[in-house]
Structure formats: structure tokens, C-alpha cells
VEXFI-664709 format. One record per residue (C-alpha): y, x, z; residue in one letter. Coordinates in steps of 0.25 Angstrom, whole numbers, always signed. Each point is the difference from the previous one (the first is absolute). Example, Ala and Ser with C-alpha at 12.3 -4.5 7.8 and 13.67 -1.06 7.14 Angstrom:
<v -18 u +49 w +31 res a> $
<v +14 u +6 w -2 res s> $
***
This chain:
<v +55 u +44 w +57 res x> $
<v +14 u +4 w +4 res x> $
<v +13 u -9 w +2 res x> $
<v +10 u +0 w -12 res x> $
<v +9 u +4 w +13 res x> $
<v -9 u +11 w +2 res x> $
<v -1 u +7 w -13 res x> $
<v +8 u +13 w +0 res x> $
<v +5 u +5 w -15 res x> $
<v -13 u +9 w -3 res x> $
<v -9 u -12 w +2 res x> $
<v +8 u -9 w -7 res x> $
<v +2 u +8 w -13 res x> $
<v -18 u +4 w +1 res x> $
<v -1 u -15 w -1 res x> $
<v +9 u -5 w -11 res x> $
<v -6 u +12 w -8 res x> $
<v -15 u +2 w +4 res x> $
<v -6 u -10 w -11 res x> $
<v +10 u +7 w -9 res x> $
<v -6 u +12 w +2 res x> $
<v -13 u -6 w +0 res x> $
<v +0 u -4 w -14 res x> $
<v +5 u +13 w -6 res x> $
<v -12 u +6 w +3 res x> $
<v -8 u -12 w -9 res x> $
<v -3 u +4 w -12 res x> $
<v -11 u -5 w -7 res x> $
<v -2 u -6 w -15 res x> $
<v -2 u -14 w +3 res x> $
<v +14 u -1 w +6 res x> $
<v +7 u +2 w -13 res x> $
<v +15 u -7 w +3 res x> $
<v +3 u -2 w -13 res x> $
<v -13 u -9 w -3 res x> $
<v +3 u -8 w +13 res x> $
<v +15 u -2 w -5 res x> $
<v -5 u -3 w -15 res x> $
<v -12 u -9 w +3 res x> $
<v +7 u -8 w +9 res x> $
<v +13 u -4 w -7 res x> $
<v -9 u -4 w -12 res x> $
<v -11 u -8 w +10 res x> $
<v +6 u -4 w +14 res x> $
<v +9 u -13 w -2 res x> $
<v +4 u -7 w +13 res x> $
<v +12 u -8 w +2 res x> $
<v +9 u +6 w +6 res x> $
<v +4 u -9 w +11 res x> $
<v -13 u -2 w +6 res x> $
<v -1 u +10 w +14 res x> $
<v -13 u +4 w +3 res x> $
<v -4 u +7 w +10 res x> $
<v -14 u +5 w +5 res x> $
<v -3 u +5 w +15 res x> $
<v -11 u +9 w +2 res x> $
<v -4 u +0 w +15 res x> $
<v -11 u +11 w +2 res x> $
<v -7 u +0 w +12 res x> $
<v -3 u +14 w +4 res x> $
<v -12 u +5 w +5 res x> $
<v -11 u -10 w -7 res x> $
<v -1 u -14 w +3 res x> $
<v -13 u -7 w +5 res x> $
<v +2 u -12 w -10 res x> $
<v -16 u -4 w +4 res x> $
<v +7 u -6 w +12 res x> $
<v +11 u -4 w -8 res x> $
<v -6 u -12 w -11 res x> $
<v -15 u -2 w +8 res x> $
<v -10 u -9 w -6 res x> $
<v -1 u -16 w +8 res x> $
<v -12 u -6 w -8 res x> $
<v -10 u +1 w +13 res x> $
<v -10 u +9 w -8 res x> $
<v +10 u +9 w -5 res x> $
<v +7 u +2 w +13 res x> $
<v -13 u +2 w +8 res x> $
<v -2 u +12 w -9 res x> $
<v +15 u +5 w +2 res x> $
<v -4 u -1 w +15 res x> $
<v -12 u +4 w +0 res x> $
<v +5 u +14 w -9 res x> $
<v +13 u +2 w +8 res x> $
<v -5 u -1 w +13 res x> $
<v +12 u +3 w +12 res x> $
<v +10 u -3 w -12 res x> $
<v -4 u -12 w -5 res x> $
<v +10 u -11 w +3 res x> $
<v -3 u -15 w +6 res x> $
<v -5 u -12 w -9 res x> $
<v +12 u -10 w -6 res x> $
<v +2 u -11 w +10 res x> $
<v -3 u +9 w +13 res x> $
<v +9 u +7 w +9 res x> $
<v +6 u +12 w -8 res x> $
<v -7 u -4 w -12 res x> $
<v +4 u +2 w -15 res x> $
<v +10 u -9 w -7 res x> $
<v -6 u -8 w -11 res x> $
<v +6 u +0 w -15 res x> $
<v -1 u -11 w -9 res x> $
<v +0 u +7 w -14 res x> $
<v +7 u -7 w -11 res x> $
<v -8 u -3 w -13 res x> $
<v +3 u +8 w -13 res x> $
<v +5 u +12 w +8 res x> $
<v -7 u +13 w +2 res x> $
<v -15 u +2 w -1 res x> $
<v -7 u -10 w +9 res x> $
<v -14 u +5 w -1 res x> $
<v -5 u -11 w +12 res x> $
<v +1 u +7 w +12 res x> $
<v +11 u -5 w +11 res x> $
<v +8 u +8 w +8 res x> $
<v +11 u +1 w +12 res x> $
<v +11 u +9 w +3 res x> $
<v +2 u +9 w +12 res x> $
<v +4 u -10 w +13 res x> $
<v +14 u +7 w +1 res x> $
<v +4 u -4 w -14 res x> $
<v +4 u -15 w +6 res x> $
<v +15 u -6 w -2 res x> $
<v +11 u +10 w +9 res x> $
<v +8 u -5 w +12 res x> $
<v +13 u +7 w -5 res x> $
<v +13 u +0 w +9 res x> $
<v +3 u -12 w -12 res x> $
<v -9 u -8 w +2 res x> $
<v -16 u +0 w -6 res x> $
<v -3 u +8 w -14 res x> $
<v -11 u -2 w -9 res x> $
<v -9 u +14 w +3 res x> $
<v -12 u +5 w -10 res x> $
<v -7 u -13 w +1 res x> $
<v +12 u -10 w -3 res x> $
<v +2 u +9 w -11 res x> $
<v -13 u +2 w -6 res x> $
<v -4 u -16 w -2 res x> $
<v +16 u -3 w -3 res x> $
<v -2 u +8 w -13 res x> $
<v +9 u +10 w +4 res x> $
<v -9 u +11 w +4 res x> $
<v -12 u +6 w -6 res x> $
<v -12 u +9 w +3 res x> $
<v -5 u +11 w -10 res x> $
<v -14 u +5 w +1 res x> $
<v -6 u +12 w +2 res x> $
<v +12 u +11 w -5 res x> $
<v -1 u +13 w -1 res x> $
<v +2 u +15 w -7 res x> $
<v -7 u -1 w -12 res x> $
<v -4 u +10 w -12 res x> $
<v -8 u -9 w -8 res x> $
<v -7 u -14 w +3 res x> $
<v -9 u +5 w +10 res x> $
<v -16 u -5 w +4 res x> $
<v -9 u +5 w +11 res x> $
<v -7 u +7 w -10 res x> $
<v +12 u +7 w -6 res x> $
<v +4 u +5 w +15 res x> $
<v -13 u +5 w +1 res x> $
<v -3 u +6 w -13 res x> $
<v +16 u +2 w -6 res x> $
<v +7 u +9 w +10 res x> $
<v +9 u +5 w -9 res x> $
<v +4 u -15 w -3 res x> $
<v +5 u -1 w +14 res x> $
<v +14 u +2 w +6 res x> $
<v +1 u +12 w +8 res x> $
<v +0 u +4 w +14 res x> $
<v -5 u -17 w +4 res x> $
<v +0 u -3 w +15 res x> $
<v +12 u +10 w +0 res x> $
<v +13 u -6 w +6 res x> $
<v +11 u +9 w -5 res x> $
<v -8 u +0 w -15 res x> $
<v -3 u -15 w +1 res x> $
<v +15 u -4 w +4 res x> $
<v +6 u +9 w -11 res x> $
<v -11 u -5 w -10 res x> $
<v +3 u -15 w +4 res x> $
<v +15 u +3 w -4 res x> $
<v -1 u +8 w -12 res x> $
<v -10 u -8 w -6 res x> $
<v -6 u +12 w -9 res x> $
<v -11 u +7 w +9 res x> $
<v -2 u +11 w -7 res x> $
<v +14 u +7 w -1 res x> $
<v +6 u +7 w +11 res x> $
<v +16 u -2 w +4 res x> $
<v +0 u -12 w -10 res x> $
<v +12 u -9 w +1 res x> $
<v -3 u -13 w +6 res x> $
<v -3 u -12 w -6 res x> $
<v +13 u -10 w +6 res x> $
<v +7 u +12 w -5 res x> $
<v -4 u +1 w -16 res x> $
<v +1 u -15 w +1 res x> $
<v +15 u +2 w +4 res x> $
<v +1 u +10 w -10 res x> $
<v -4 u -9 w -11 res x> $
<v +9 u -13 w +5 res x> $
<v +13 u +10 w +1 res x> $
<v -1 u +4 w -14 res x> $
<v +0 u -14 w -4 res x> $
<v +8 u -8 w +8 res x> $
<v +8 u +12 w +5 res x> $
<v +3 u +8 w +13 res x> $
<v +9 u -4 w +11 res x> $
<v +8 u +12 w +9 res x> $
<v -11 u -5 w +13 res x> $
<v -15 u +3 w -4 res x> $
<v -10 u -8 w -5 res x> $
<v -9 u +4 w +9 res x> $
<v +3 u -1 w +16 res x> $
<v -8 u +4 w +11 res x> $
<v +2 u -5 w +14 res x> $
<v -10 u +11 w +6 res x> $
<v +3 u +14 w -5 res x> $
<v -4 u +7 w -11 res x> $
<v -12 u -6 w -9 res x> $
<v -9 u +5 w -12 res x> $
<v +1 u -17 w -6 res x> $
<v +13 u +0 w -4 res x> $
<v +4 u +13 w -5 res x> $
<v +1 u +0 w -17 res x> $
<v +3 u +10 w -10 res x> $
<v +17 u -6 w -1 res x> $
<v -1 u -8 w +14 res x> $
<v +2 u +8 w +13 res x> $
<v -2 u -10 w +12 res x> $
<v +10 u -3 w +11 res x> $
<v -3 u +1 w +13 res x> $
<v +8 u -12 w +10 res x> $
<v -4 u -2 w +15 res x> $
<v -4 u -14 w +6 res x> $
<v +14 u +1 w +5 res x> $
<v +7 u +2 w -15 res x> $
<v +5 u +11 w -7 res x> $
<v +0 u +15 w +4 res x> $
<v +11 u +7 w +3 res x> $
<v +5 u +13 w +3 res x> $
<v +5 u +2 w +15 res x> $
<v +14 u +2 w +2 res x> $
<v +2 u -3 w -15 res x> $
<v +13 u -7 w -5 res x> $
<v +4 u +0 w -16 res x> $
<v +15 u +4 w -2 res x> $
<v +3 u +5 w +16 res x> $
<v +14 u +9 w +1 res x> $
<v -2 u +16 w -3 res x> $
<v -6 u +7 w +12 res x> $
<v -12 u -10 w +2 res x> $
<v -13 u +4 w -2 res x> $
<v -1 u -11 w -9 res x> $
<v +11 u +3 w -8 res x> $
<v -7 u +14 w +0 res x> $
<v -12 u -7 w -6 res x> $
<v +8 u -9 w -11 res x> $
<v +6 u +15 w -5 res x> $
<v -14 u +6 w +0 res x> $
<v -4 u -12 w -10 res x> $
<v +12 u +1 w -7 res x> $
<v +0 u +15 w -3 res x> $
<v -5 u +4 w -14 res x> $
<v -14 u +6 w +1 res x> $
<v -5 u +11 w -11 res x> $
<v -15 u +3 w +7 res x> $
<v -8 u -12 w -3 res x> $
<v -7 u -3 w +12 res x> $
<v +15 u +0 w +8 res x> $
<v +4 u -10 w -13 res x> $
<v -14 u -10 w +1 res x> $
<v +1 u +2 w +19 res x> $
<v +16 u -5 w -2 res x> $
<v -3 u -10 w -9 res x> $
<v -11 u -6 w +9 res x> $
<v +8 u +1 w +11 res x> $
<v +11 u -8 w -6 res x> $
<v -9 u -11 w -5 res x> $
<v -6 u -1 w +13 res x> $
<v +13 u -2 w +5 res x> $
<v +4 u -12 w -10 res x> $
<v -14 u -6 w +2 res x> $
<v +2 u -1 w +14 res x> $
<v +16 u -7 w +2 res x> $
<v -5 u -10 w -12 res x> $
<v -11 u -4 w +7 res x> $
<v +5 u +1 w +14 res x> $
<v +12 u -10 w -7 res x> $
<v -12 u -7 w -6 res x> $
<v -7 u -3 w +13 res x> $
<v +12 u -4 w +7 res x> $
<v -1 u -13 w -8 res x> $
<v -11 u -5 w +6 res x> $
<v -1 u -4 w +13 res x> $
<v -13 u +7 w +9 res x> $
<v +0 u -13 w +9 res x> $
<v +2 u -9 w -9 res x> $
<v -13 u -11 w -4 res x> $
<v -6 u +6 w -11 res x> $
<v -2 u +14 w +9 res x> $
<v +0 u -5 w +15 res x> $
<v -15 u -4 w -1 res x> $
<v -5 u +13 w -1 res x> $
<v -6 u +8 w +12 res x> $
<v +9 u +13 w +3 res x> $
<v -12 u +6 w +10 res x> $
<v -8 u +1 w -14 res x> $
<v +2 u +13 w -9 res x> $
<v -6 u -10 w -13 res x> $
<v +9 u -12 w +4 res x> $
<v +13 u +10 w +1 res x> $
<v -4 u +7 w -13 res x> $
<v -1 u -13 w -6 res x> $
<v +13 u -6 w +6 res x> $
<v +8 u +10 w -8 res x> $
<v -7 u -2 w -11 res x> $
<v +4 u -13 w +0 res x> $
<v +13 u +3 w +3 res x> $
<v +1 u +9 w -12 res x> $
<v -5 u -8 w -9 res x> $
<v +11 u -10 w +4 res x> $
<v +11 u +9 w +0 res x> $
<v -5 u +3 w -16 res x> $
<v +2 u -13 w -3 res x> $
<v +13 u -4 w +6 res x> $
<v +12 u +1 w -10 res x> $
<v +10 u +12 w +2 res x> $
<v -10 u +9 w +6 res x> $
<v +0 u +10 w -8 res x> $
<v -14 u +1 w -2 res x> $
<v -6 u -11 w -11 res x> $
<v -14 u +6 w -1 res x> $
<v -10 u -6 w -10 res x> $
<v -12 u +4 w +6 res x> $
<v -3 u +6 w +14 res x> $
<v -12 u +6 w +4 res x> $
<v -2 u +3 w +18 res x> $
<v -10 u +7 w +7 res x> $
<v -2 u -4 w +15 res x> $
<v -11 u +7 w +8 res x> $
<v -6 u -1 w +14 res x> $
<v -11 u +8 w +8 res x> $
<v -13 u -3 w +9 res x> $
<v -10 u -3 w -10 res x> $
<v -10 u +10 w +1 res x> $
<v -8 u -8 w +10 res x> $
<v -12 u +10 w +4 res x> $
<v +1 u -5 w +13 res x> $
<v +7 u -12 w +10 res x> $
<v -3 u -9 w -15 res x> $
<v +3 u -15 w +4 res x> $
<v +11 u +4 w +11 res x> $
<v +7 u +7 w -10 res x> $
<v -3 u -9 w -13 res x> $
<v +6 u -11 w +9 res x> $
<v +14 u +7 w +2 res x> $
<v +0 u +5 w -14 res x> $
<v -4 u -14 w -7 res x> $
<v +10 u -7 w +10 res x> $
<v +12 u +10 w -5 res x> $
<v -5 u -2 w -16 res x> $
<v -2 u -16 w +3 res x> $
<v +15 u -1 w +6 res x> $
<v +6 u +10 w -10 res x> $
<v -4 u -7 w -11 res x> $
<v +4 u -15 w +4 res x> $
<v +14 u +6 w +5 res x> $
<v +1 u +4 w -15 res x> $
<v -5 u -10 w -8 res x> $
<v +10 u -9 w +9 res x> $
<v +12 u +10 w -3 res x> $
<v -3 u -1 w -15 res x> $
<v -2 u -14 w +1 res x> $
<v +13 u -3 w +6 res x> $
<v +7 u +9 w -10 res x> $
<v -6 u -7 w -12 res x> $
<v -6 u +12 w -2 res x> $
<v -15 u -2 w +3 res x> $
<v -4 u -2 w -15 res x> $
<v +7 u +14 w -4 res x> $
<v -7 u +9 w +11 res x> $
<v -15 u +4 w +1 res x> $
<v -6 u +7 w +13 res x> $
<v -13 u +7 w -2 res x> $
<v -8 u +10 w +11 res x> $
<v -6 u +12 w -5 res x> $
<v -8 u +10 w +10 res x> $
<v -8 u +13 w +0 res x> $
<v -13 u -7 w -2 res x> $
<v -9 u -10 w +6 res x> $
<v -9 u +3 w +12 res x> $
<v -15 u -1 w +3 res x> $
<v -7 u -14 w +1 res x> $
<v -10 u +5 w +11 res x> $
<v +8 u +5 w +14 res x> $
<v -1 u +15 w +6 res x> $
<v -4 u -7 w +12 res x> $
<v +16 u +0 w +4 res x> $
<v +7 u -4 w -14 res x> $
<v -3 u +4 w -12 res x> $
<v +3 u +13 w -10 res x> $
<v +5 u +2 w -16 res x> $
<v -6 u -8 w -10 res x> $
<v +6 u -1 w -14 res x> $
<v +4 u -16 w -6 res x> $
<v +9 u -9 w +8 res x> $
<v +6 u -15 w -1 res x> $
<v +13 u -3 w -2 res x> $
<v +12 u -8 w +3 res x> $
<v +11 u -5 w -11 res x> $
<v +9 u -8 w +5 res x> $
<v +14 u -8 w -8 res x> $
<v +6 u -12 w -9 res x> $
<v -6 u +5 w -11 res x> $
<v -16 u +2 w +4 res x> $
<v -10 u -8 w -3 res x> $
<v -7 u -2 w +14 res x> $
<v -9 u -7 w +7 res x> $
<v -11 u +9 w -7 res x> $
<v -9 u +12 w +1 res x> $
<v +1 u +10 w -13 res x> $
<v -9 u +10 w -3 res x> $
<v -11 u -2 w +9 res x> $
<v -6 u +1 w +16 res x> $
<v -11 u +9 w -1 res x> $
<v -14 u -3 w +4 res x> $
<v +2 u +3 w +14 res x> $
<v -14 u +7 w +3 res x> $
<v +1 u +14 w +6 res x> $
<v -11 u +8 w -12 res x> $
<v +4 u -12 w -8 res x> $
<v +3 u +0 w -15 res x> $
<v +14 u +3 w +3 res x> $
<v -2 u +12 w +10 res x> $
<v +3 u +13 w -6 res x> $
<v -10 u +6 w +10 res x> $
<v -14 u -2 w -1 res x> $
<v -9 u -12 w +8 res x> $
<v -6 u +11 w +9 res x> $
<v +15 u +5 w +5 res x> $
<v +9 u -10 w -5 res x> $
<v +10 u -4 w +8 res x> $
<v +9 u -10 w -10 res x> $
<v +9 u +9 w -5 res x> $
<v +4 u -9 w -12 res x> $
<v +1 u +6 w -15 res x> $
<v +12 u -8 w -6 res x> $
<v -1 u -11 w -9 res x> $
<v +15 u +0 w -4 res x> $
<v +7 u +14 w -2 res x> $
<v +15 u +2 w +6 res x> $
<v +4 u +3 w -15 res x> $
<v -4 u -16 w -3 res x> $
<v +7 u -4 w +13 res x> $
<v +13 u +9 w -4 res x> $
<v +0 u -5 w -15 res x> $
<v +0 u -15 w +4 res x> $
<v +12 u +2 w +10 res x> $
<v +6 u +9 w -11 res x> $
<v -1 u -10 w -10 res x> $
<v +6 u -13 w +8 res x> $
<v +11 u +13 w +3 res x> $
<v +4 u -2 w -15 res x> $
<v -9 u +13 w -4 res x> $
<v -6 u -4 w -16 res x> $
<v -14 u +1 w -2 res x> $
<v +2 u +12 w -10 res x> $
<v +8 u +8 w +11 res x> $
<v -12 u -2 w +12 res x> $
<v -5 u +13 w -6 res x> $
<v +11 u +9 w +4 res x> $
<v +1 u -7 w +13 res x> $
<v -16 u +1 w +3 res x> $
<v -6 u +9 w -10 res x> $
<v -14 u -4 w +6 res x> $
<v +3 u -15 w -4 res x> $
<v -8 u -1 w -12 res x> $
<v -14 u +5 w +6 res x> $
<v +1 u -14 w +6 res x> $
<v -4 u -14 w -5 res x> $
<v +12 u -5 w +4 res x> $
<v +15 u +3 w +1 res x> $
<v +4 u -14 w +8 res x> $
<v -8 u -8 w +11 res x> $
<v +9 u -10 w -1 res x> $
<v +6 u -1 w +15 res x> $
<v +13 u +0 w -6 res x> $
***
């Protein structure tokens, strides 16, 4: 991604407006604006002091989470050996081995089974001194696992893979179908809005809109957080984005006193009037929150743990720092509700599995303690929740080198105001061909069909978001061919 010093005026302008743009072209009966704005004034009721925020951390590329929450009963995990073969990780208690987690009683689905966490998701040595990583997290209460998620239609069997195909979600296995389908949360329309963004939508028209979005992505432009009302904004890691060379109010003669006429001039053609307005909001988003981030200190305790090598841990430092610039008094920006997207690479682990699942787990272990600490310090921990998303899960058996697409996945949730130390949803029977494999016995490789759907996941964030249970439909119109709207997490 470029440097905000960089950026020449064509660039700058392309991304203020590209999600703008975007969702002029969405047109579809479900989104009707005037319903979301009606249903939730009459059903959404949130106090208006209480900040929440949600964090989507997607993980591109699709994460082997097999490797991620392993089996540790002595039974189970010779069969996770014996079935992963080169991938399978050591036993707890041996060198490398896997973390165990004590689960804590009432929370979750404890079917029995025990299990452990990747050997890289212990306590981080930060630059202050040792953090609580994944594990710390997990059996504090402050982190929990969600089972076996995943794009969804309808509940799915082995049977209805194989005798339902129009049940399915489309194109599965595919990243760039899979990623947009975890994000949009309705498999079967094309250039949806995202689900993060209909949430927005819906928490603007009840609680109100502030001049900075809603929805702020620290990575480019994202399908998740783009609504029907809300346009996302786009901040580096290293804060707002400018325009090079750019000063508001400069003496005539000056290219940016050129720029401040060319905004100022009165604009009969609409796509001149909408481009001017853009570009002057762009403007005034980035000197308020420019001022905005200089009140807080980069260096300072609550931001000086995390690691400025790391792409997550920079992404996450801002977020941090913008969700505490929001809440300091005279910042101009007082949002209600915040919704961030942060995203990294590398999970597409054909080959080089366990070198590269021990860089990547190490960077999500770090990332996540540095920001549980930052929220912690900013009294703040119990009004933020961090989930990861990612294209899909992968294959329980190895290609002999990694492994390849599969479909449901395991998740972290991470915050004040989770209920961890447990296991929702469920682990699926870990048996290549098994009753959870969507392939058959003959060819089956563990490709797990999903036990809980992304819409189920969404709906429970959404709901702890301040989103009603009479508005989940217009957020995730696929929500009521589920059992259930809350698995409880939060």
C-alpha cells in the first residue's frame, strides 16, 4: 500500500470515492433505505453513551485452523497424527508441543473432548514487558473459540452436500468467491453490501452519524464494511491520508489554493458537484483526524507494546489509537459505534505449512496481546471486541507439502465483554471421509461442512453491537434459516 506521502491528488481523490462509487451501483429490493431507517428507530434502543466498537481481522488466503485448536485426549490426537501426517504438531508437554486450555464450566459446548492451542499462542515478550498471548486469554475468560464457521445457505448435512447442490453456496473452495461471501454474509447475491456495513447502517439511523465513518478500514478497500448509507474510510497504519503537497487556506498562486477554488466554485454537471463534494469532505476528514491523532501519543504505554515489523500489529496500533483519540474530549469525533477491518496475507498454505503457520500464528499471538493490553490500559477492553474472519478453512489430510481449500474453519473472539474460556459451535469429528467430511470416505480429505454459518457468527456480534433482534434480517437476510440468531460468545 502506498505512503499517505506518496499519494498524488488522482490516487487520493480514487480512494475517498471508490466505495461511493461502489455502492451506487447496488441496487437490489432488499436494501430498501427507508425500512432500514423506519425498523430501526422503532426497534434498535442503545444508550447512547456506551462506545462499542467491533474489529474484524480477516486473514487472507484461508487459515488451517486443524493446526490451530488440535485434539490433546491421547486417542484423539493419535488420530489428528495419524490423518495430518507432516503437519501434525507435537504432543502438549513435548518440545513444540501444543498449549493446553482449561475450559471453563457453563460456557460453550463442551461435548468431552479436550484440546490445545497452537505452541505459538503462548504469553508475548513485548518491548514492555510480558503479555498474556491466545492461551492466557482463552483460560482468563477473555478469549474464546468458535467452531467450525462457515458460508452457509441452509443448515447443511453430508447428505444435503451430496444430494442438495442447489442448497450450496456457490463457487466453494474459491478464494476470491469464498472471501467476498464471508463478508457479505448472503452467498447467493452478487455486489451485496457487506454485513459490517448494513450493521452501520442500521446503528447510524438510530443513534446517529458522525462527519468520520462508521466504518474504517486499516487495509484498503473492503466488501465488509460497505452499506447502503455508510461509505468506509480508508487510514493507513501510520494515520490519516492526505493529499501531498496540500495545505487548506494557502495564499493565491498555490496549488493548494488552486484546489480550495476548484471545491469552492459552484458546479451545475452532477458528477463535478458529487467529485467537489467528495474531495472537500476527504479534506475535512483528514485535518480532524490528523488533530485527532495528535492527541495521543504513538509511544506512549498503551501503544509501545506492539511490534512495528508486523503489518497485523501496525494495523492494530492504529486502531487502538483511533479508538482513543474518539474518546478523548474535544476531539471532534464522539463516534457511538465504530466498526474497523484490519487484514494480513500468507494464509494459503499449499506448501512450506508449519514454517509458515509458525510466522503467521506468532504475528496473530503478538497482535492480539498488544491489543487486549492497549484496550485494557484505556479502560476500554469491555467496549471493544476482535474477531478473525478468513476465506475458508483448509484440508484436514496434507498434500504431502501443506494442505489445500477446505470450506468450515475455527475462530478467535477476543474482548472484556466475551464469554471465554469455551468452545461454541463444535470441533468436527476429525476423521478424513468421516461424518463431517463433505467428500466421500473413498476420496475424502476432511474438508469440513460447517456446523455454524457466518450469518450466525455476524448476528451474535451484531447483536452485542446494539443491532435488535427484529432488525438482524436486514443486516443477514439468510439469519432466519438458522436455529439460532446468538451463540452466546458475547
Amino acid at each position: 500500500m502506498k505512503s499517505p506521502n506518496n499519494l498524488n491528488r488522482r490516487s487520493f481523490i480514487r480512494q475517498a470515492a471508490c466505495a461511493a462509487v461502489g455502492t451506487l451501483g447496488m441496487t437490489n429490493a432488499l436494501w430498501d433505505l427507508r425500512r432500514i431507517a423506519a425498523a430501526t428507530m422503532n426497534n434498535s434502543s442503545v444508550a447512547a453513551s456506551n462506545y462499542r466498537a467491533l474489529v474484524c481481522i480477516f486473514l487472507f488466503g484461508g487459515n488451517d485452523a486443524n493446526n490451530m485448536i488440535v485434539p490433546s485426549d491421547m486417542t484423539d490426537f493419535n488420530s489428528y497424527v495419524a490423518s495430518r501426517g507432516i503437519l501434525a504438531l507435537p504432543a502438549a508437554g513435548q518440545v513444540g508441543g501444543i498449549l493446553p486450555i482449561n475450559l471453563i464450566p457453563g460456557r460453550g459446548t463442551n461435548d468431552g473432548r479436550t484440546f490445545g492451542l497452537h505452541p505459538n499462542f503462548a504469553d508475548y515478550a513485548s518491548p514492555n514487558g510480558t503479555l498474556p498471548g491466545v492461551q492466557s486469554l482463552f483460560n482468563s475468560g477473555n478469549l474464546a473459540v468458535l467452531g467450525n464457521v462457515g458460508t452457509l445457505l441452509y443448515p447443511t448435512t453430508q447428505n444435503d452436500y451430496r444430494t442438495k447442490p442447489g442448497n450450496l453456496p456457490p463457487q466453494l473452495f474459491s478464494h476470491s468467491d469464498q472471501q467476498v461471501e464471508w463478508q457479505t454474509s448472503v452467498p447467493q447475491m452478487v455486489n451485496s453490501s457487506g454485513w459490517g456495513g448494513r450493521v452501520a447502517d442500521l446503528m447510524n439511523a438510530s443513534l446517529g452519524s458522525t462527519q468520520i465513518s462508521t466504518c474504517i478500514s486499516l487495509n484498503g478497500t473492503n466488501t465488509f464494511q460497505v452499506g447502503n448509507t455508510v461509505v468506509p474510510y480508508s487510514v493507513s497504519p501510520s494515520g490519516a491520508i492526505g493529499l501531498t503537497g496540500y495545505t487548506p487556506g494557502s495564499a493565491s498562486g498555490t496549488q493548494s489554493y488552486a484546489i480550495d477554488q476548484l471545491i469552492a466554485d459552484s458546479h451545475n454537471n452532477l458528477f463535478e458537484k458529487t467529485f467537489a463534494a467528495t474531495t472537500q469532505r476527504a479534506l475535512q476528514n483528514n485535518l480532524l483526524l490528523s488533530a485527532a491523532l495528535s492527541q495521543t501519543n504513538p509511544n506512549a504505554a498503551p501503544y509501545s507494546s506492539f511490534d512495528t515489523s508486523s503489518s497485523m500489529a501496525t494495523q492494530l496500533k492504529m486502531v487502538a489509537r483511533l479508538i482513543a483519540a474518539a474518546q478523548t474530549p474535544g476531539s471532534g469525533l464522539n463516534p457511538k459505534r465504530q466498526i474497523f477491518f484490519v487484514s494480513v496475507g500468507g494464509y494459503d498454505t499449499h506448501s512450506g505449512q508449519l514454517t509458515a503457520q509458525n510466522n503467521l500464528y506468532t504475528e496473530l499471538n503478538n497482535s492480539l496481546a498488544a491489543f487486549y493490553a492497549a484496550m485494557t490500559q484505556l479502560s476500554l477492553a469491555s467496549n471493544v471486541t476482535a474477531f478473525t474472519s478468513s476465506d475458508f478453512g483448509r484440508t484436514f489430510q496434507t498434500n504431502g507439502a501443506g494442505s489445500d481449500h477446505g470450506w468450515g474453519s475455527h475462530h478467535l473472539v477476543m474482548g472484556g465483554a466475551v464469554m471465554g474460556g469455551g468452545i461454541y459451535g463444535r470441533i468436527p469429528v476429525l476423521q478424513a471421509g468421516g461424518p463431517d467430511d463433505a467428500t466421500n470416505s473413498t476420496t475424502g480429505q476432511g474438508r469440513w461442512i460447517p456446523s455454524v454459518a457466518v450469518d450466525q457468527y455476524a448476528a451474535t456480534l451484531a447483536s452485542w453491537f446494539g443491532v435488535s433482534p427484529t432488525d438482524l434480517p436486514t443486516a443477514l437476510p439468510n439469519i432466519g434459516n438458522f436455529a439460532s440468531s446468538n451463540l452466546g460468545f458475547v
